[in-house]
C-alpha positions in Angstrom: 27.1 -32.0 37.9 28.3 -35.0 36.0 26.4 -35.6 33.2 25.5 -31.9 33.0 28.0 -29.6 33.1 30.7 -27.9 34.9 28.1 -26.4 37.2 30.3 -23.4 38.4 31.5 -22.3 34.9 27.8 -22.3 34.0 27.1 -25.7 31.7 23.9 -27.5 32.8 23.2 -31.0 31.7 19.7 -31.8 29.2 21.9 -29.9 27.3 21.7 -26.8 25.6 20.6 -26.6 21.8 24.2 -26.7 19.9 25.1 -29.9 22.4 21.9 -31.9 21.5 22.3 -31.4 17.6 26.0 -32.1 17.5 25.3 -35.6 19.4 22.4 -36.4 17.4 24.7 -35.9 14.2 27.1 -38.5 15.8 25.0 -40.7 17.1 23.1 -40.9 13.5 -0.7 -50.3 40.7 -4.5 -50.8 42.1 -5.3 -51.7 45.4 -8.6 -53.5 45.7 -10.8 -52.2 48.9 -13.0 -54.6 50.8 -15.7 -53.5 52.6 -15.9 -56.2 56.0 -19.7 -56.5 56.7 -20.9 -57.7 60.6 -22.3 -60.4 60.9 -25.7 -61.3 59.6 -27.4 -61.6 62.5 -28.0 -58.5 63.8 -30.5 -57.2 66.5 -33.1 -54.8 65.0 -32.6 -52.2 68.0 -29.5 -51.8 66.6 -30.4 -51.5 63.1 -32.8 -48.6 63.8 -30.0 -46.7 65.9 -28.0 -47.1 63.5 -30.4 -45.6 60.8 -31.0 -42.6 63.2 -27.4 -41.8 63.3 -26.9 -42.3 59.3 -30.0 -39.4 59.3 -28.5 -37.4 62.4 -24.8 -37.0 60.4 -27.1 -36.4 57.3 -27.8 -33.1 58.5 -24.2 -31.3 59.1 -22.4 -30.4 56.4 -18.8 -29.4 57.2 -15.5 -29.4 55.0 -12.4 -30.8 57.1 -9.3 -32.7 57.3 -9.4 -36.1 58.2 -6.4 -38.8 58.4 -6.5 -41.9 56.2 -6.0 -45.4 57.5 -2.3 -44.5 56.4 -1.8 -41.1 57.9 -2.2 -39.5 55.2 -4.8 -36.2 54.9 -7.8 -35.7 52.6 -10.7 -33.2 52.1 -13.8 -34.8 53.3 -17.3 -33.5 53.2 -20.6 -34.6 54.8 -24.0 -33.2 54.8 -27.8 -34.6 53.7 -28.0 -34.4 49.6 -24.5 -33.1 49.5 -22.4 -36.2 51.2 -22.4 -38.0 47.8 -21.4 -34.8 45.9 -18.7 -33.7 47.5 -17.7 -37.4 48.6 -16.2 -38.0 45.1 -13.2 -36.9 45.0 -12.5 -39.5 47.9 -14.6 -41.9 46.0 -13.3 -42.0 42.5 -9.5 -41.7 43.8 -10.2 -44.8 45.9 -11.5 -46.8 42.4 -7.8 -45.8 40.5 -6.0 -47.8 43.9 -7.5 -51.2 43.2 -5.0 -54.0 42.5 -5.4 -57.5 41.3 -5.3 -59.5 44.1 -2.0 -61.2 43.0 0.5 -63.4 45.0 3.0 -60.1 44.8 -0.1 -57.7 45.9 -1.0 -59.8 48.9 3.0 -60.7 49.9 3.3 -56.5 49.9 0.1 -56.2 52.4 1.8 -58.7 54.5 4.9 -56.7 54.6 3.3 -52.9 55.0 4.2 -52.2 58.1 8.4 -53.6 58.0 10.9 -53.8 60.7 12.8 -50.9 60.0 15.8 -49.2 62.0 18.2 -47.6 60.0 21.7 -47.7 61.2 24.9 -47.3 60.3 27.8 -49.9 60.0 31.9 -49.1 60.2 31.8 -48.4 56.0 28.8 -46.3 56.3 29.6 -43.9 58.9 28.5 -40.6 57.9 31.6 -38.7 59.1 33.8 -41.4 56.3 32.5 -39.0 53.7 30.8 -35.8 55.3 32.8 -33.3 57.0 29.9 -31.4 59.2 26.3 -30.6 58.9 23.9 -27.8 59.6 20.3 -26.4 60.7 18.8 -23.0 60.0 15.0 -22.8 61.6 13.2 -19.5 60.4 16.6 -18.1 59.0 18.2 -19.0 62.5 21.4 -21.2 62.1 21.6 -23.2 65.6 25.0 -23.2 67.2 24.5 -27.3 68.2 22.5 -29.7 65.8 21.6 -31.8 68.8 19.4 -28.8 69.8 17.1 -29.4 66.9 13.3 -30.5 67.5 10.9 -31.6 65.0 7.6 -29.6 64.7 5.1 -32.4 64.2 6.2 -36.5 63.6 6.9 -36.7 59.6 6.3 -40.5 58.4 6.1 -41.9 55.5 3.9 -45.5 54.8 5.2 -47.3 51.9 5.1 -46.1 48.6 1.6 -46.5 47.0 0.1 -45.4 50.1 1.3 -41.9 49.1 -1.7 -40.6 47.5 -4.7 -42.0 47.0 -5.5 -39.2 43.7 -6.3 -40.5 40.2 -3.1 -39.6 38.5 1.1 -39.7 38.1 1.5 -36.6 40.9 6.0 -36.7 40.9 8.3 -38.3 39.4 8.1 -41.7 39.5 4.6 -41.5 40.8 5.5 -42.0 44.5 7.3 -42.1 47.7 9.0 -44.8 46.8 9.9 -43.8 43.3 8.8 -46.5 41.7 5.4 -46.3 39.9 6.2 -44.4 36.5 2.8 -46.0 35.2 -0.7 -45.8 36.4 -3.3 -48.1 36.1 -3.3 -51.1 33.3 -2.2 -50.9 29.4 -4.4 -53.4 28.4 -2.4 -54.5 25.3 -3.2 -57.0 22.5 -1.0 -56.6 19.7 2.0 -54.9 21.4 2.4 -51.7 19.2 3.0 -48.6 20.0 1.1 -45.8 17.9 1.1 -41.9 17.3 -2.0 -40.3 18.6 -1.4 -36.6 18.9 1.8 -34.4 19.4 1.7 -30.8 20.6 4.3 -27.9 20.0 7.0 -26.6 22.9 10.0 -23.7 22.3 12.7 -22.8 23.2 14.6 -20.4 25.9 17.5 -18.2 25.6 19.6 -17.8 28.8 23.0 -16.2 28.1 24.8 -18.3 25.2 22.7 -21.4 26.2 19.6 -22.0 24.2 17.3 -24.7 25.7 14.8 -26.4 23.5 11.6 -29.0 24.3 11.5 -31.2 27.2 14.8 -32.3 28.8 16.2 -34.7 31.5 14.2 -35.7 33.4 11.2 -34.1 31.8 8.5 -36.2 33.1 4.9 -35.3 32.7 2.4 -35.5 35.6 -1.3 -36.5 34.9 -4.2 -35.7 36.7 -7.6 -36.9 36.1 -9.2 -34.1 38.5 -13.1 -34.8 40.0 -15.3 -32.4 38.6 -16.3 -30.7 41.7 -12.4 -29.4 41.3 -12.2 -28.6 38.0 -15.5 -26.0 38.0 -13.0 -23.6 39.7 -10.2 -24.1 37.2 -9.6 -22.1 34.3 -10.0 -24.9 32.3 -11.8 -25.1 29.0 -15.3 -25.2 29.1 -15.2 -28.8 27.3 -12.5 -30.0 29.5 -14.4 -29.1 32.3 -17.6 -30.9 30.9 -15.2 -34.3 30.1 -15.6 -36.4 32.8 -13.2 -39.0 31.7 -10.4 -35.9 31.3 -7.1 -36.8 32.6 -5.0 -33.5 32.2 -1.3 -33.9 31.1 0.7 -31.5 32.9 4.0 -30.8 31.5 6.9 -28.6 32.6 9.3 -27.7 29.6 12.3 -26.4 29.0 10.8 -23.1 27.0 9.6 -21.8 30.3 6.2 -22.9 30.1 3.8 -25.5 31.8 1.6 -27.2 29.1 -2.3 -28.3 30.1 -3.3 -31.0 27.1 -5.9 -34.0 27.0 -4.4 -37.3 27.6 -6.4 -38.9 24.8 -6.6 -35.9 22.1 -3.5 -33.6 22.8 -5.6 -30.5 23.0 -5.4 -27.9 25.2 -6.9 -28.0 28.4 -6.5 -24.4 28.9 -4.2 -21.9 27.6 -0.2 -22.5 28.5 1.6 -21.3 32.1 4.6 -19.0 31.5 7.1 -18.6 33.6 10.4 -17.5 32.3 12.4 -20.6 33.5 14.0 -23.6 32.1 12.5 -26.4 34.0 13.3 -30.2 33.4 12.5 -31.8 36.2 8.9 -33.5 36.7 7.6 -30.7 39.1 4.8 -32.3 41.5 1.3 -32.4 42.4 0.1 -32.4 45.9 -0.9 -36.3 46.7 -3.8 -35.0 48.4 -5.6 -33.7 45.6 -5.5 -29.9 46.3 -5.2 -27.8 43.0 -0.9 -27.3 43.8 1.4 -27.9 41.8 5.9 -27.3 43.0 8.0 -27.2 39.9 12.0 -25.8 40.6 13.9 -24.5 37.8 16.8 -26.4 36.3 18.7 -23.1 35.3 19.0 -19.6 35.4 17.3 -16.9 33.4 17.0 -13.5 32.0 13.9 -13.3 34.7 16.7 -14.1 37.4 18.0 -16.5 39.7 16.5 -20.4 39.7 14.0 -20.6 42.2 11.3 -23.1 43.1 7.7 -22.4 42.2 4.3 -22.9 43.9 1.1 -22.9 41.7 -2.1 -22.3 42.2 -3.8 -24.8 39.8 -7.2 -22.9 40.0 -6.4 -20.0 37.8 -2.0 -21.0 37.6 -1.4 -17.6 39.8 2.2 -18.1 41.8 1.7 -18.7 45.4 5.0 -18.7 47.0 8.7 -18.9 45.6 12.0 -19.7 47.1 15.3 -20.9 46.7 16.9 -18.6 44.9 20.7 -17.3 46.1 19.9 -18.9 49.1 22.9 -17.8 52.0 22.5 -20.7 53.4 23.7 -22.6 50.8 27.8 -23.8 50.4 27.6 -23.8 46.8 27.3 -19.9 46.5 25.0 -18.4 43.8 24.1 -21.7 42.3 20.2 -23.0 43.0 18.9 -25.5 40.5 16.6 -27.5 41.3 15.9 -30.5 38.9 14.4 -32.5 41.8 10.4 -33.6 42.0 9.1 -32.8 45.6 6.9 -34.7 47.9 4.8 -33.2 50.7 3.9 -35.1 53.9 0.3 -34.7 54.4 0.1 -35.4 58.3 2.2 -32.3 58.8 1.5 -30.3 56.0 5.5 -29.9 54.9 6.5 -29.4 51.5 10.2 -31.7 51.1 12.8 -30.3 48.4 16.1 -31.0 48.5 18.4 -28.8 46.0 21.1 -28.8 43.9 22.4 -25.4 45.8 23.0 -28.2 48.8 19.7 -27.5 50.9 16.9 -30.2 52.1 14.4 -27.2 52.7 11.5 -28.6 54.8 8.6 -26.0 54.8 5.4 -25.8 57.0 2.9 -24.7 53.9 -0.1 -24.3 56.3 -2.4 -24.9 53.4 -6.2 -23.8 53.6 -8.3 -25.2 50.4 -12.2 -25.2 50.6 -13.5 -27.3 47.6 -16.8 -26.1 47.7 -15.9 -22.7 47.0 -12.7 -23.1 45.3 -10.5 -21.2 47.5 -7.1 -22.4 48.2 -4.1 -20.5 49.9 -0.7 -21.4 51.5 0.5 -19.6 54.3 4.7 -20.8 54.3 5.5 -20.5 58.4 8.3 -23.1 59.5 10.9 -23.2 57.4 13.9 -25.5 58.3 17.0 -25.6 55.7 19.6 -28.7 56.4 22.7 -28.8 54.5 26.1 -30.6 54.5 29.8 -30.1 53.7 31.5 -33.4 51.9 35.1 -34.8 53.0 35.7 -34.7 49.0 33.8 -31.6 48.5 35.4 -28.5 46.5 34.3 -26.1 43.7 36.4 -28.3 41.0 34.9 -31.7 41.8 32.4 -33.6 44.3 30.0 -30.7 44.4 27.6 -30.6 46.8 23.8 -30.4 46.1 20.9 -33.2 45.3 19.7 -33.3 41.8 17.8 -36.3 42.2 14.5 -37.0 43.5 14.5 -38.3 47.1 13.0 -41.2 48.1 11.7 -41.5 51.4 10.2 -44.3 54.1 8.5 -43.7 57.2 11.1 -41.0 59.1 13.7 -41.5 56.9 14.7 -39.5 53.3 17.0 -41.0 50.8 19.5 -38.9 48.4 21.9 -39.1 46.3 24.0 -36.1 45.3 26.8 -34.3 42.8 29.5 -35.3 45.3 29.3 -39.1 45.1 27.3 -39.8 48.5 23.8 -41.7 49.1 22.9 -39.9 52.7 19.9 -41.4 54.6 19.0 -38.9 57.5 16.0 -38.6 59.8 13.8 -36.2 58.7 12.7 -35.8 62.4 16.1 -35.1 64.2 17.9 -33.8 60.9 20.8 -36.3 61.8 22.6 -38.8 59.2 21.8 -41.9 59.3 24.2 -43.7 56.9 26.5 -43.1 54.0 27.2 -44.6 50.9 30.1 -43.8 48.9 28.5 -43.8 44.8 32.1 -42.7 43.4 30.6 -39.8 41.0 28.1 -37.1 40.0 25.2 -39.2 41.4 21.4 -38.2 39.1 19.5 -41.6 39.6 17.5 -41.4 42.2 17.2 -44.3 44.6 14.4 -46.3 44.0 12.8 -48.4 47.4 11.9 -51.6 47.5 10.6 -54.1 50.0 11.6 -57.7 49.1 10.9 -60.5 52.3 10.0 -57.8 54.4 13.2 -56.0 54.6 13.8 -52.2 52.6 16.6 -52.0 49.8 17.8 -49.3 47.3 18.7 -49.4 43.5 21.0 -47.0 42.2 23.4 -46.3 39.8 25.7 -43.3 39.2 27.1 -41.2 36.2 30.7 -40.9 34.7 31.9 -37.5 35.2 34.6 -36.7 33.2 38.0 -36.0 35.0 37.0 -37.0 38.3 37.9 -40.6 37.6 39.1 -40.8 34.5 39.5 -39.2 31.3 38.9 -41.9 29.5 37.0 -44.6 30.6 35.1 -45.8 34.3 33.3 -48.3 36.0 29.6 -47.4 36.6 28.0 -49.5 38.8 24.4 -51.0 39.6 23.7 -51.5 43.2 21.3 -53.1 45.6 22.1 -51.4 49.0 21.0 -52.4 52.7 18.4 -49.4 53.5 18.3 -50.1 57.0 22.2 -49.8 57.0 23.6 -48.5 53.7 25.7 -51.6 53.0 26.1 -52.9 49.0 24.3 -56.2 48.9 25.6 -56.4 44.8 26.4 -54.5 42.4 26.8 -55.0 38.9 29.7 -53.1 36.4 29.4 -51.6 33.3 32.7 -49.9 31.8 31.4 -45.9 30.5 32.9 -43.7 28.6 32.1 -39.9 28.7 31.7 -36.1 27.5 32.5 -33.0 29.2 28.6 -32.1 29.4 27.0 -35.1 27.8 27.8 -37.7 30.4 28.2 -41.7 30.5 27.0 -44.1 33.0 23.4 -43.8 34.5 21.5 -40.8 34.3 18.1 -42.1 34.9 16.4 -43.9 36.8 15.9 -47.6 37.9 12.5 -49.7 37.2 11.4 -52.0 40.0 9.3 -54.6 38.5 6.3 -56.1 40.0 3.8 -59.1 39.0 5.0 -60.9 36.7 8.3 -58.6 36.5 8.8 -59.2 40.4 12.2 -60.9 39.7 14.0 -57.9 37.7 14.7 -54.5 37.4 15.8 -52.3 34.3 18.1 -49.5 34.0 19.2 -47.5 31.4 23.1 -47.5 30.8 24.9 -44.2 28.4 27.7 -44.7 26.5 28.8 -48.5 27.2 31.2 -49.2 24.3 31.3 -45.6 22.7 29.7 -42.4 23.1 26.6 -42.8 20.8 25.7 -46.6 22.3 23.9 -47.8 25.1 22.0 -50.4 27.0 18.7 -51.8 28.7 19.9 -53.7 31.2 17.6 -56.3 33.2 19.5 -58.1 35.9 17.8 -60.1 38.3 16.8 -58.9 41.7 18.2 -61.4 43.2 21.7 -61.3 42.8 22.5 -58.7 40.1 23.1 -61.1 37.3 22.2 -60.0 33.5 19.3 -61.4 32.6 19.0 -59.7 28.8 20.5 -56.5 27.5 18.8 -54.7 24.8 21.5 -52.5 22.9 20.4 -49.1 20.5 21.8 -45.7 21.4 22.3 -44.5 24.7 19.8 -43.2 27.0 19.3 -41.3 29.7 15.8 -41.5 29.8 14.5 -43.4 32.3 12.5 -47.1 31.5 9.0 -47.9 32.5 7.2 -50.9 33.4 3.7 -51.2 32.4 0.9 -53.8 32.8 -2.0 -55.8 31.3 -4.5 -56.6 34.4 -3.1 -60.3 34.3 0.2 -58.8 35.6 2.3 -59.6 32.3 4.3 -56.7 31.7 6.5 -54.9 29.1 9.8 -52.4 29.5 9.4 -48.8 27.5 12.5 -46.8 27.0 13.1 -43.5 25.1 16.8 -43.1 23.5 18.9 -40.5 22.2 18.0 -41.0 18.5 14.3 -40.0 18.9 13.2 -43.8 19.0 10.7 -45.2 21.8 11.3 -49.6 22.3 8.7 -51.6 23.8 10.2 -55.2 25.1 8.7 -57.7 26.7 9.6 -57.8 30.1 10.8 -61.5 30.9 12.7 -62.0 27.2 13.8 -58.7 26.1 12.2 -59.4 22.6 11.8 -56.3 20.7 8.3 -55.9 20.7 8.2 -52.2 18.7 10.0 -49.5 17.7 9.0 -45.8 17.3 10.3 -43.0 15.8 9.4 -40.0 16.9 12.1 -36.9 17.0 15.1 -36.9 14.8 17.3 -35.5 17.7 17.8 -36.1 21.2 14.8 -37.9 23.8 16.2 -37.3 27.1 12.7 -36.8 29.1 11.2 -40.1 31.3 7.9 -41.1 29.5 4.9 -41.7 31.9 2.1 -44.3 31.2 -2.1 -43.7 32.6 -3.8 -47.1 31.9 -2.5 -47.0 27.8 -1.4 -43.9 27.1 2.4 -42.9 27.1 3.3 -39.2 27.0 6.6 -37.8 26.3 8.4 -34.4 25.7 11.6 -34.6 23.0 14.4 -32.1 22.3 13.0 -31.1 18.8 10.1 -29.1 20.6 7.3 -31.7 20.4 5.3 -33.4 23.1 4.1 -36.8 21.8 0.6 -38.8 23.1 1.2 -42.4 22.5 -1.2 -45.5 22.1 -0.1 -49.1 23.6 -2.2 -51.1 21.5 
């Protein structure tokens, strides 16, 4: 990929050690749920029938799988002096969705259920920039795509309707990957402060040595009800903290890190598992103990594979992905992507950098009354596709992003310069964008007047273009047909490794931030400098830039409950920038590595967390 590497000569991007400290030197929301009552007047007859059936249900108790309002499936329990118990885990995630009732909350309910079918037009026909595609079911590679069926309707409602859990569970929090921050910051004075910072390593894999949290390096948080975490291996005072919300944090030493939001201690002790890992990893949305983190390279423990965790006592479930023969991009299987798992259906979604969406029937069992949780990986479909520009020098195949996805419909962008939309239900393409380059920003969704768009932006990688310098664009795209409504230029330059252009990924913002969106932009007018942009949703124009080093790291909006809102960024000389919003005033400044942040911060309420290449992971305070 791009920013990266050459991938087939064995470089991988969030660089290795020597990279990062030669740069460095040279660079010196809430929903709020009302309850509708009948009407006063009602007959007593029915009152008392009612009562009788309250006392009737009072006496099963039962532990099964219901659907939300949104399709979505949940754990739900019901018996006499348990119902309350066990109903917590429904009841406190429901409490973390309320939103202030806002002009921009209630013009989103209006629009929750959008017009969509997704189309192609004459410049988005799939076979301009894809050659052929394929379908293995259960290891069985069907002779005619056509024949494929769908095992169960896979549908997606719009973004913050993916989980209803008290916590950041992938990266960029949702379906619609675009809620980096959870709850409200609640700031006064606009100042960001050190709380706590915890210790990472490093990893050794051949003459690559990587070190801390890399790109994207997001953490996920989970504030887990306590009926879960009595089966975890927690801490005995983590399990007794209520108000615990666990950081959970993937790193590039081969370990998962368990810390306390507010303190930085350890919630229990450290998951090793011999890999480099710098994606986010994900939780499951419905609250089960799971967590799917893929690793970003390969080790002395073997091939890159994808991991499935039990979060009860962190004991490996399943694996797969590694030296897939499916894949079209031989031995190669990183995956730097964040998953997402459909609920209804009970499917795991993971598209890879090796070229495969793999779409896996997990048949999950979890009883949370006795702490027992298993997967049982039946179905397994594996789609892939073969590029019109596709080789092994340039335009590699393979998704390193993290796909977005609406209803039926997944959104990608890959190494080979294409944004696919395909139905996740007949495994045909939909559309296709041409994105020029190594493509690592993942498309973010958006609903604006009740119609879907995408922002994305691309990388710079070096040679495929240019050798000098390229254009990078920032575009608004059609979802429902793949067409650019705008884009916006900025002129990159590059390294063989250490790429220009965008690597992260776009901020949508909302309340008072409705009008803009904010990406980060490497290596505009050399190779240490950089910018925040914020152009306007409306027709790509600039509305401020703020200029420091470059970053690949991607920005987050957070909130005060009035809706005013402020951009954090992380950059590549170990500061983190708070603006506000609307201006782009500098607001603060912190220092906190003295190398390289390429990691995505994520904000519960007003804590940021975020992982640096100097080993550390840093709590912050938005005061």
């Amino acid at each position: 990929m791009n920013k990266k590497r050459n991938v087939d000569s064995g470089r991988k991007s969030a660089r290795p050690d020597y990279i990062q400290k030669t740069i460095s030197q040279k660079s010196s929301g809430k929903r709020s749920g009302k309850v509708f009552f009948p009407k006063t007047l009602i007959k007593t007859g029915g009152i008392i029938i009612f009562v009788l059936l309250l006392g009737f249900a009072g006496n099963k108790f039962f532990l099964s799988v219901s659907k939300t309002d949104s399709g979505k499936v949940k754990a739900v329990s019901a018996s006499g002096a348990d119902e309350e118990k066990e109903g917590r885990i429904i009841e406190k995630t429901k409490k973390t969705k309320e939103i202030k009732e806002t002009k921009d909350v209630v013009e989103m309910k209006k629009t929750k259920e959008i017009n969509f079918q997704p189309h192609c037009v004459d410049s988005t026909k799939p076979e301009n920039l894809i050659s052929y595609t394929n379908i293995e079911v259960d290891g069985n590679v069907l002779e005619n795509i056509g024949d494929y069926k769908a095992d169960g309707d896979i549908s997606f409602n719009i973004g913050q309707d993916y989980t209803e859990v008290d916590g950041i569970v992938t990266f960029r929090g949702n379906s619609f990957r675009d809620a980096p921050s959870h709850g409200y910051a609640d700031m006064t004075d606009f100042r960001l402060d050190k709380l706590w910072s915890a210790d990472t390593g490093s990893l050794s894999s051949g003459s690559a040595v990587w070190t801390g949290s890399g790109w994207t390096g997001q953490p996920l948080m989970m504030k887990w009800p306590k009926e879960v975490k009595a089966h975890m291996n927690m801490t005995e005072k983590a399990k007794a903290d209520d108000e615990l919300v666990e950081v959970i944090y993937a790193c590039m030493d081969g370990y998962v890190y368990f810390l306390d939001l507010r303190t930085g201690e350890k919630t229990r002790d450290p998951l090793y598992l011999g890999y480099t890992f710098k994606g986010a990893g994900a939780l499951d949305p419905r609250g089960y103990p799971i967590m799917y983190v893929g690793a970003g390279y390969n080790s002395n423990e073997g091939t890159a594979k994808v991991f499935v965790v039990n979060l009860l006592d962190c004991s490996v479930m399943y694996t797969f992905g590694d030296n897939d023969e499916f894949s079209l991009r031989g031995s190669l299987s990183f995956f730097d992507g964040s998953a997402l798992v459909d609920a209804e259906t009970d499917t795991l979604i993971y598209p890879g950098e090796n070229g495969i969406l793999y779409l896996i029937r997990l048949n999950t069992k979890y009883d949370l009354n006795s702490g027992t949780l298993s997967i049982d990986p039946g179905r397994t479909v594996k789609w892939r596709y073969y590029g019109t520009r596709s080789s092994t020098e340039s335009f590699w195949l393979g998704m390193e992003d993290s796909a977005a996805i609406y209803k039926g419909y997944i959104f990608m962008t890959d190494n080979g310069g294409n944004l696919m939309c395909l139905d996740l239900n007949t495994l045909q393409l939909v559309w296709v964008q041409d994105t020029l380059d190594d493509s690592n920003s993942t498309p973010v969704l958006e609903i604006e007047k009740g119609h879907l768009y995408l922002y994305v932006s691309t990388s710079f990688r070096l040679g495929w273009r240019s050798y000098d310098t390229a254009t990078v664009p920032v575009w608004k795209i059609d979802a429902e047909t793949g067409e650019i409504v705008w884009h916006t230029d900025y002129e990159c330059t590059t390294d063989d490794g250490v790429s220009g252009g965008v690597q992260s990924t776009i901020a949508c913002g909302k309340n008072s931030l409705a009008d803009y969106i904010y990406v980060t932009v490497a290596k505009t007018s050399d190779n240490a400098s950089g910018v925040l942009a914020c152009l306007r949703k409306s027709d790509g124009s600039k509305a401020w830039e703020d200029s420091s080093s470059y970053a690949w790291s991607s920005p987050v909006c957070v909130y005060n409950k009035d809706g005013s809102g402020k951009v954090l960024y992380c950059n590549s000389t170990g500061d983190i920038r708070l603006l506000d919003g609307k201006t782009g005033k500098q607001e603060d400044v912190l220092s906190v590595s003295e190398g390289v942040i390429e990691a995505s911060p994520a904000v519960y309420d007003n804590y940021a967390v975020v992982g640096t290449r100097d080993c550390k992971i840093w709590g912050i305070r938005l005061q």
